[in-house]
C-alpha positions as CSV (number, residue, x, y, z in Angstrom):
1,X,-3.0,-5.2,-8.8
2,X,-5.6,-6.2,-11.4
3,X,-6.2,-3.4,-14.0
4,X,-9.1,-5.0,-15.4
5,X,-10.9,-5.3,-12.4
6,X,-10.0,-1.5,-11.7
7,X,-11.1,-0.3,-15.1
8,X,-14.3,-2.5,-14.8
9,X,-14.6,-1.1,-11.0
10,X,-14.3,2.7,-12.4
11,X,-16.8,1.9,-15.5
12,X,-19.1,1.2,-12.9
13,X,-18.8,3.8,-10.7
14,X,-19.6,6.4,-13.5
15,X,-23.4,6.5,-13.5
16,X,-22.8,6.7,-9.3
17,X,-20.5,9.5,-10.2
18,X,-22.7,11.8,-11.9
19,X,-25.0,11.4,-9.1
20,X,-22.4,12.7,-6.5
21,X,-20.9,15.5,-8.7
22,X,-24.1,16.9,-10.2
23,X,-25.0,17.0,-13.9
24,X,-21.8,19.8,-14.2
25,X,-19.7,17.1,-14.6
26,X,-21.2,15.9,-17.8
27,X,-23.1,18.7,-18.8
28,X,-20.2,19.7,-21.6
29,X,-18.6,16.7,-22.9
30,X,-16.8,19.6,-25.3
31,X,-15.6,21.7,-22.7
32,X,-12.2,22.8,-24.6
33,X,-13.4,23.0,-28.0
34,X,-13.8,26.8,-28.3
35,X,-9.8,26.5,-27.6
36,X,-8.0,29.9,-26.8
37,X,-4.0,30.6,-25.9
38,X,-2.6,28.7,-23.2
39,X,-2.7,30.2,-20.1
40,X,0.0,32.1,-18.4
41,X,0.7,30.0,-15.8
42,X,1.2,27.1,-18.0
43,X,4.5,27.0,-20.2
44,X,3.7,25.3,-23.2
45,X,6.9,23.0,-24.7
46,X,6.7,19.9,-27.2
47,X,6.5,16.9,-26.0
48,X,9.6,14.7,-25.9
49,X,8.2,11.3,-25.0
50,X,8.0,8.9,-27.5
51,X,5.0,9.4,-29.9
52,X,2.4,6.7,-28.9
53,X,3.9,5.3,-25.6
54,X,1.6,6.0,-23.1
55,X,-1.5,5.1,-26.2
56,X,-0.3,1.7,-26.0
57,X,-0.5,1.5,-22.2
58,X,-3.7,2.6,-21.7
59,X,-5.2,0.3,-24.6
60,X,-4.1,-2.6,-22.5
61,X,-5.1,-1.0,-19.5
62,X,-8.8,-0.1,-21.2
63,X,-10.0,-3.1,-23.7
64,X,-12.4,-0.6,-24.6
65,X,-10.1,2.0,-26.0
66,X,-9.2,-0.1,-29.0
67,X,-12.0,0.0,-30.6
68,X,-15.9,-1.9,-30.7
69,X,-18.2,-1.8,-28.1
70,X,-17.5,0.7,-25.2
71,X,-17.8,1.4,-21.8
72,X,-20.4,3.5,-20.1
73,X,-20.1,6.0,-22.8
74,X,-21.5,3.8,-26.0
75,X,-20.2,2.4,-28.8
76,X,-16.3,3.0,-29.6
77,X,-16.0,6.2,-32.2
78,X,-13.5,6.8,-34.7
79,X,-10.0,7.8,-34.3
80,X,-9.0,11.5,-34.7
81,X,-9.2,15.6,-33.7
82,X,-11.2,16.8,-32.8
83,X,-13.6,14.2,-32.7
84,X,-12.0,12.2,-31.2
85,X,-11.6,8.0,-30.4
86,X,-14.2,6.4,-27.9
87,X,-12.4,6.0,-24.9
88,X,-13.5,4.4,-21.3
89,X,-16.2,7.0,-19.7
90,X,-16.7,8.9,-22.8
91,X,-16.6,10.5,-26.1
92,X,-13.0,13.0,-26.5
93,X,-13.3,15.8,-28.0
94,X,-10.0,17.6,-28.0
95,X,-9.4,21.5,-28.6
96,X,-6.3,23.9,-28.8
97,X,-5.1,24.0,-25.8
98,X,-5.3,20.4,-24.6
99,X,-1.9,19.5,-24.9
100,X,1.3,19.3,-23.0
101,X,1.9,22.0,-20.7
102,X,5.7,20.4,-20.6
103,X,8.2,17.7,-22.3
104,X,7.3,14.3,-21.1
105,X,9.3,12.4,-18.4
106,X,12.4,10.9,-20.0
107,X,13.3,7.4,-20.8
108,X,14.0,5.3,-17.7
109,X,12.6,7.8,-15.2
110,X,10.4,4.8,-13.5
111,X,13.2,2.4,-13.4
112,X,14.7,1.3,-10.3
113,X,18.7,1.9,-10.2
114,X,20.7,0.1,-7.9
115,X,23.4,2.9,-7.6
116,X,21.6,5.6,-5.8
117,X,20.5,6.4,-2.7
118,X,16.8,5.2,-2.1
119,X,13.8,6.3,0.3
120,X,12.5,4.3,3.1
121,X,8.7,3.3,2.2
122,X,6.9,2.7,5.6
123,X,3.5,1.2,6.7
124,X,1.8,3.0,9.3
125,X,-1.2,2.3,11.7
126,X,-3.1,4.5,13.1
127,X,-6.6,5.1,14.8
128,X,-9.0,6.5,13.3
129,X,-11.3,8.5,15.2
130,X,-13.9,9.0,12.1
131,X,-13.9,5.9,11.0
132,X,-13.8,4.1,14.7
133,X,-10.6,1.7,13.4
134,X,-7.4,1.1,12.9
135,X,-6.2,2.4,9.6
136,X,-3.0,2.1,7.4
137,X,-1.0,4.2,5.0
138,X,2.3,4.2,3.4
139,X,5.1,7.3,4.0
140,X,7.8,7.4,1.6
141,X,11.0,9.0,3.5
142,X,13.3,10.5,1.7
143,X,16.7,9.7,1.4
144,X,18.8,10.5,4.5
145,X,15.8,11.7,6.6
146,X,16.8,13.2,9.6
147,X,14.9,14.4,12.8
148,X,16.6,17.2,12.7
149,X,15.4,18.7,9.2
150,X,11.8,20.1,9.3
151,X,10.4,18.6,5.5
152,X,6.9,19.5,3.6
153,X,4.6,16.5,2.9
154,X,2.7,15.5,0.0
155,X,-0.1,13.8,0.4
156,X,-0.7,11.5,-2.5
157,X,-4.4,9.9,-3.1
158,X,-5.1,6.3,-4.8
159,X,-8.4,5.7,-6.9
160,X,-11.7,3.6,-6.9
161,X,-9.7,0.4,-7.1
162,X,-6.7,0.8,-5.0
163,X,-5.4,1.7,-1.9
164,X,-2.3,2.6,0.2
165,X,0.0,0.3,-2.3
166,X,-1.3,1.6,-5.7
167,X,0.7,4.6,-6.0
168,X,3.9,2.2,-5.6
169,X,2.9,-0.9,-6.9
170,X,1.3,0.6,-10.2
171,X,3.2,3.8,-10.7
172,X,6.5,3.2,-9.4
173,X,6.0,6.5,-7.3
174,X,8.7,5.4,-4.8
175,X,11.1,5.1,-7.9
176,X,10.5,8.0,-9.5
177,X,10.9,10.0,-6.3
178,X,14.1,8.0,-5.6
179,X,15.5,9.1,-9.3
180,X,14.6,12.6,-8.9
181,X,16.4,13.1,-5.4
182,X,19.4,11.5,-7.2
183,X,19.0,13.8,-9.9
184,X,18.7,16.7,-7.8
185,X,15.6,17.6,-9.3
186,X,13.0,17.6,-6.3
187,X,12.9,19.5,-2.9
188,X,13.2,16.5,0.5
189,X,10.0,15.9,1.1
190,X,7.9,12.6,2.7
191,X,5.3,11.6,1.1
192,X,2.0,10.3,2.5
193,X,-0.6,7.6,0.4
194,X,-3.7,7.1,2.5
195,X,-6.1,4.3,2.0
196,X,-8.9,6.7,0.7
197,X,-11.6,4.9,1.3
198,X,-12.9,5.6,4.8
199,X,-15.1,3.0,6.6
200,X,-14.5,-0.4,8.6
201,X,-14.1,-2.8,5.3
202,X,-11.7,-0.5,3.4
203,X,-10.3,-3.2,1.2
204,X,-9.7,-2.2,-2.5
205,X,-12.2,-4.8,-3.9
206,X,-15.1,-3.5,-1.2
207,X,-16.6,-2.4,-4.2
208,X,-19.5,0.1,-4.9
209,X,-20.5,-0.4,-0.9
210,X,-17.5,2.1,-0.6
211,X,-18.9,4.9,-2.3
212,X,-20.3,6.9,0.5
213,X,-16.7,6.2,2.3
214,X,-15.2,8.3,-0.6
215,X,-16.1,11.5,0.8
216,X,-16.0,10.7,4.6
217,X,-12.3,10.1,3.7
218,X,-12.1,14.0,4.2
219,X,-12.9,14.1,7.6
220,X,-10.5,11.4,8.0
221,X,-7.7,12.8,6.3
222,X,-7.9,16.2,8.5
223,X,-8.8,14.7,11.7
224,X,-6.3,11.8,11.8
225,X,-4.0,11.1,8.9
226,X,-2.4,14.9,8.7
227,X,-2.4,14.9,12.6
228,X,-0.8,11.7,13.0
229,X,1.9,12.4,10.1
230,X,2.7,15.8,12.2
231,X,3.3,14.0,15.3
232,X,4.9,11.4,14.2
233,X,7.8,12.7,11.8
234,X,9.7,15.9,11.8
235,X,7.1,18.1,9.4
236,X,6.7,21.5,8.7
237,X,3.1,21.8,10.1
238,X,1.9,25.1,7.8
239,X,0.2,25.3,4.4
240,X,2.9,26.6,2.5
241,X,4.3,22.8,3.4
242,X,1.3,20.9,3.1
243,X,0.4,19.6,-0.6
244,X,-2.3,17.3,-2.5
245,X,-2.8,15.3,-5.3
246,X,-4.4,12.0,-6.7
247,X,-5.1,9.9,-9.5
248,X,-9.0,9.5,-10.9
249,X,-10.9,8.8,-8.0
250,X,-8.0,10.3,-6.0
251,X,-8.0,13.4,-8.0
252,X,-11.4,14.2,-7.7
253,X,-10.8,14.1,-3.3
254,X,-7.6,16.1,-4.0
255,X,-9.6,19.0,-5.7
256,X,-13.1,18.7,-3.6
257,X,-11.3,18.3,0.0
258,X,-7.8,21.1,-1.3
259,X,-10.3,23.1,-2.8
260,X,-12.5,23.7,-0.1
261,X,-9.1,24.1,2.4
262,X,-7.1,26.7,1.0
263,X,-6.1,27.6,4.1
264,X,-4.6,23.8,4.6
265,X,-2.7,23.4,1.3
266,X,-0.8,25.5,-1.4
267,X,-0.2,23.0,-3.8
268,X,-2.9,20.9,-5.0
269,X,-2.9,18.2,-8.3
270,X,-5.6,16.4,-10.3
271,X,-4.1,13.5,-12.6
272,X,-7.6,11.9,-14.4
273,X,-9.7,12.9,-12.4
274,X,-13.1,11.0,-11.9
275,X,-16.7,11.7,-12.0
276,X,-16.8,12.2,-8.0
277,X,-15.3,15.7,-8.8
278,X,-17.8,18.3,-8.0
279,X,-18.5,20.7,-10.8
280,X,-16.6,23.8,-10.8
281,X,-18.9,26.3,-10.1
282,X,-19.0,24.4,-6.8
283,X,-15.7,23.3,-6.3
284,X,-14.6,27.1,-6.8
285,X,-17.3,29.8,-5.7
286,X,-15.0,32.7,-5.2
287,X,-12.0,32.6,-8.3
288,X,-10.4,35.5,-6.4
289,X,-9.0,32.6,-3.4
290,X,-7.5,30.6,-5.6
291,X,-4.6,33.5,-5.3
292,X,-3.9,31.8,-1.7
293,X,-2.7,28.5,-4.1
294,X,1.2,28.4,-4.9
295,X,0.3,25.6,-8.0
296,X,-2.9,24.6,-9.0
297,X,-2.4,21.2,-11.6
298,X,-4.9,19.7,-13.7
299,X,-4.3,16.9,-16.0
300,X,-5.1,14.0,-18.5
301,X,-4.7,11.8,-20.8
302,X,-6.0,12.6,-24.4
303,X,-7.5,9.0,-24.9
304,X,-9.2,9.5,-21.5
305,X,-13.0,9.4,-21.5
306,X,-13.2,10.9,-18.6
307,X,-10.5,13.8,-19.9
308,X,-14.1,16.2,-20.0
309,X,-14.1,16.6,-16.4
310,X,-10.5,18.6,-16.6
311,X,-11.5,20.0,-19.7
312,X,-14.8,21.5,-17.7
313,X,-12.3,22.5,-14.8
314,X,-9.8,24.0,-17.0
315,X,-12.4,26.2,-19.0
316,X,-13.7,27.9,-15.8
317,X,-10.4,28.5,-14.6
318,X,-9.6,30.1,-18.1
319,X,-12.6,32.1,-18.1
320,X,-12.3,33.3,-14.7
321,X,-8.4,33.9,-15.1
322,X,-7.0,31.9,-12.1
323,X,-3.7,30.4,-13.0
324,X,-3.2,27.1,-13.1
325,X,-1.3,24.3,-15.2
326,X,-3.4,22.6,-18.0
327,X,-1.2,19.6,-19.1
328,X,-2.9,16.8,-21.4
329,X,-0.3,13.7,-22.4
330,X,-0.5,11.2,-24.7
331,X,-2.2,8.5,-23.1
332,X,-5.4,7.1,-21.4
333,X,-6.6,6.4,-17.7
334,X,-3.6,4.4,-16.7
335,X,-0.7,4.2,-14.8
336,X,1.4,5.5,-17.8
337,X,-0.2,9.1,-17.5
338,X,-0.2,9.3,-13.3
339,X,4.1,8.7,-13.1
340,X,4.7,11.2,-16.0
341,X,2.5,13.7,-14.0
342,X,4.4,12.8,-10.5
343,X,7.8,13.6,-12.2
344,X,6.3,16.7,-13.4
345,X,4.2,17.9,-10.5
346,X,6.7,17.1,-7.7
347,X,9.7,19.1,-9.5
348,X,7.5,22.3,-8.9
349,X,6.6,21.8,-5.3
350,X,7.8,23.7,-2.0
351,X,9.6,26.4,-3.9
């Protein structure tokens, strides 16, 4: 997959965004500075990656994150807290309590090893009734999946310039997954990666002619991806079972489709998340439902410049006291950032 294209794809898509998610979403590019105690929910640890790692990544991953002319946002800034580097979307502006809710994902954790047990990855068709086509997706078994076993799913969403490959071509997710069933750290469970972009010409270079398709993807995913999953493996077909979560464009789906379906999913995730997220006095009218939610995960990179939007998120949760985890890595909008957060986020589901 091309990065540069995808960065230069999600650049783009920014003004678009604000249109879709309202002026909310860039209405407080500071949203964490007032700071506060983490919350809760969140248990706050050091972070044991290497100082820097995922920094490097997402400066080759965003050109404009090293300094000089920006992206959408203007001109690059200087380096520093808490006003912070220039990064791709935006100014960052960090406060207290954007940092890691847990110890990064060890050395070697997105490294294939030959002497484990692995998961089947499988492409599947199927027709789409809302989008009047045949559609694909990708379902990661895991090992020694049997018919037999009911499992949860976890339905895992791509951004603006990917598709049903993205989560295991760029993040390894089909790795990590495999190393944490050999470690014994994650509950069996298959895992689902839609094409998220829901019309005829859903190609990952269809470009901003997809934007509308973004939000139909909804529709799709609870009129025919979730029913064809349930029919065709051996799931547990409840909500306690179901869970969602995405990178960037991807995590803004995961928290304006899981949001507004509580009564579909009890885990939900937002890694990045992008400008099509809907501002949070929308995306969360009632605080008091959230209780229905067994882990609500919001995250980001803090040389992001699109961290804001989970910064916005994160402060309304605080205010309104609905737990959740608030976990900000080292890193930017990049691959990097999304496999820490699956190692993390997937440990703590369907228990």
């Amino acid at each position: 997959m091309n990065y540069r294209f995808f960065a230069g794809k999600l650049s783009v898509v920014l003004g678009l965004g604000i249109l879709l998610c309202g002026v909310g979403c860039t209405s407080n590019s500071n949203g964490a500075k007032k700071g506060g105690d983490t919350p809760p929910s969140v248990e706050a640890k050091p972070n044991a990656g290497a100082p820097g790692g995922n920094g490097g990544a997402s400066a080759a991953f965003n050109p404009e994150m090293r300094g000089g002319p920006g992206g959408p946002g203007g001109p690059g800034g200087p380096g520093g807290r808490p006003n912070g580097p220039q990064g791709f979307g935006g100014k960052i502006v960090l406060g207290p309590d954007d940092k890691p809710a847990f110890p990064h994902a060890p050395a070697g954790f997105d490294v294939k090893r030959d002497d484990i047990q692995h998961g089947k990855v499988e492409l599947v068709e199927y027709d789409s009734k809302t989008v009047g086509a045949t559609r694909k997706m990708k379902v990661y078994l895991p090992p020694d999946y049997s018919a037999k076993k009911k499992y949860p799913v976890l339905y895992l969403l791509h951004g603006i310039g990917g598709d049903e490959n993205e989560w295991n071509n760029a993040v390894k997710a089909n790795v990590i997954l495999d190393n944490l069933y050999a470690d014994k750290k994650i509950k069996p469970m298959i895992v689902v990666m839609p094409n998220g972009r829901a019309q005829k010409d859903d190609r990952a270079d269809a470009g901003m002619g997809a934007a509308a398709s973004f939000e139909t993807f909804g529709q799709d995913l609870f009129t025919d991806v979730i029913p064809t999953i349930e029919k065709r493996y051996s799931v547990a077909a409840n909500r306690e079972s179901r869970a969602l979560a995405g990178l960037s464009m991807g995590g803004g789906q995961t928290l304006n489709f899981g949001l507004a379906n509580l009564d579909k999913f009890a885990w939900l995730g937002g890694f990045s998340s992008a400008p099509n997220t809907k501002p949070p006095e929308q995306l969360i009218p009632n605080p008091t439902e959230l209780k229905k939610l067994k882990l609500l995960w919001i995250s980001g990179g803090d040389k992001d410049g699109l961290l804001r939007i989970s910064q916005n998120l994160h402060k309304y949760l605080k205010e309104k006291e609905v737990a959740h985890v608030w976990n900000v890595n080292p890193g930017g909008h990049d691959p990097a950032e999304w496999a820490n957060n699956l190692y993390l986020f997937t440990q703590r589901l369907f228990r």
